[in-house]
C-alpha positions in Angstrom: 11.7 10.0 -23.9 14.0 8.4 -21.3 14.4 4.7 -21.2 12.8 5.0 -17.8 9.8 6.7 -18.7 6.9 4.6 -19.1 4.7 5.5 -22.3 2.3 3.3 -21.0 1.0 2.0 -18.0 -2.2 -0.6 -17.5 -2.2 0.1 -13.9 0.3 -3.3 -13.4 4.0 -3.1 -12.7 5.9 -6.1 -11.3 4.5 -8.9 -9.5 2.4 -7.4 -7.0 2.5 -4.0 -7.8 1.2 -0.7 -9.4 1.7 3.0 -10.2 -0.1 4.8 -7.7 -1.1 8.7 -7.7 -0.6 10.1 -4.6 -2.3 13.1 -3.6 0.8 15.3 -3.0 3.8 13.2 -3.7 2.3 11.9 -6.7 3.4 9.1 -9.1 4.8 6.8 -6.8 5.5 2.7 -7.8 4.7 0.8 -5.2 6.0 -3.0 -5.5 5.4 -5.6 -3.6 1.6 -3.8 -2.3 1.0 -6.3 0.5 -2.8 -5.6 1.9 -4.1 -7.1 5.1 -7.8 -8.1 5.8 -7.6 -9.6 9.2 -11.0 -10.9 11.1 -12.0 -11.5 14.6 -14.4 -14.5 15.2 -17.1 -14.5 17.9 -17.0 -18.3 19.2 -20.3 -19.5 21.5 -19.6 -22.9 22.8 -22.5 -25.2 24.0 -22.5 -25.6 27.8 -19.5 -28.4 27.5 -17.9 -26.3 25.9 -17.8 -27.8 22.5 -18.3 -25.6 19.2 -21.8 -24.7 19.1 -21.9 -21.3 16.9 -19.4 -18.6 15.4 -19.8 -15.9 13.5 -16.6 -13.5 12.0 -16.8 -9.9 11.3 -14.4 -7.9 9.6 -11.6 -5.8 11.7 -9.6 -2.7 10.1 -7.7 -3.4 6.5 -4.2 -2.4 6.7 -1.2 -3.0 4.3 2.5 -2.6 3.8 4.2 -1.7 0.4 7.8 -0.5 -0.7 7.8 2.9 -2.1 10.3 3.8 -5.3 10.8 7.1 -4.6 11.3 9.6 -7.5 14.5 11.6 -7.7 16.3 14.4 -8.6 17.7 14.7 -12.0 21.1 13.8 -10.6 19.6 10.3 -8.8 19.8 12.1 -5.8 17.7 13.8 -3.2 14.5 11.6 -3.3 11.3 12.9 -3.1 9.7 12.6 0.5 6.2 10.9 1.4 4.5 12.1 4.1 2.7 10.4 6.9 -1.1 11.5 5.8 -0.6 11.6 2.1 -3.1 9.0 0.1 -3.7 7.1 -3.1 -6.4 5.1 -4.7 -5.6 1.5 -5.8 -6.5 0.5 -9.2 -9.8 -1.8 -9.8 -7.8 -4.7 -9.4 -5.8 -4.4 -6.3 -9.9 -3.4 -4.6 -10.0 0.5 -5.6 -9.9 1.7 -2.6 -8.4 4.3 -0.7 -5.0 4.0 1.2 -3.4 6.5 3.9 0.3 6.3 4.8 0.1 5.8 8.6 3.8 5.0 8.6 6.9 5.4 6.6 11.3 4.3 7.1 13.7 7.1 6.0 14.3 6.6 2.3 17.7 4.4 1.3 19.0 4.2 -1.7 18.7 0.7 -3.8 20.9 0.6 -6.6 19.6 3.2 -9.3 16.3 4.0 -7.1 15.5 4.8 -3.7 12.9 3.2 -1.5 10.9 3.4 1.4 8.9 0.9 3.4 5.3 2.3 4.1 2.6 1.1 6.3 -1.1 1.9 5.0 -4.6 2.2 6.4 -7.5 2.1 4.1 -9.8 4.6 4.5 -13.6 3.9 5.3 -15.1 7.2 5.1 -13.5 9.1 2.0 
């Protein structure tokens, strides 16, 4: 067993982060996994226009993470994530279900090579 093989994995990597099973590129560590649950609030002043009432729904979740992207046995020639390809989060980071809407050209960091990926969650699996 490599040094760099993980013999065991609680879901948690880093500080932010987890091991997540994408449905064709598949074991991918994502770190730092950045969601976004933005709102929009419906305001109705009184006739002055002071605050009178507001109510705030929920808009669409989206969220950025940097990819390690696995590699060839020669620490080249990383493996590709394509737009469309998905994961579940563990329980802890909300369990839901993420679609990569967009992704940078890989570049190598030191020993690894990463990607930045912008995410979707999905509301109808």
């Amino acid at each position: 067993m490599s040094e760099q093989t993980a013999f065991f994995n609680d879901g948690g990597v880093g500080h932010g982060g987890f091991i997540a099973t994408f449905f064709t590129a598949g074991l991918i560590i994502l770190d730092p996994f950045t969601p976004d649950r933005p709102s929009m609030t419906i305001e109705m002043p009184n006739q002055i226009g002071a605050p009178n009432k507001q109510a705030s729904v929920s808009k669409y979740d989206t969220a950025t993470a940097t990819a390690q992207l696995n590699c060839d046995s020669t620490g080249n020639n990383p493996e590709f994530i394509l737009r469309g390809d998905y994961f579940t989060a563990p329980a802890n980071f909300g369990g839901e279900t993420w679609y990569v809407d967009r992704i940078s050209t890989p570049q190598r960091s030191g020993d690894f090579w990463k990607s930045e990926l912008g995410l979707r969650k999905v509301y109808n699996p």
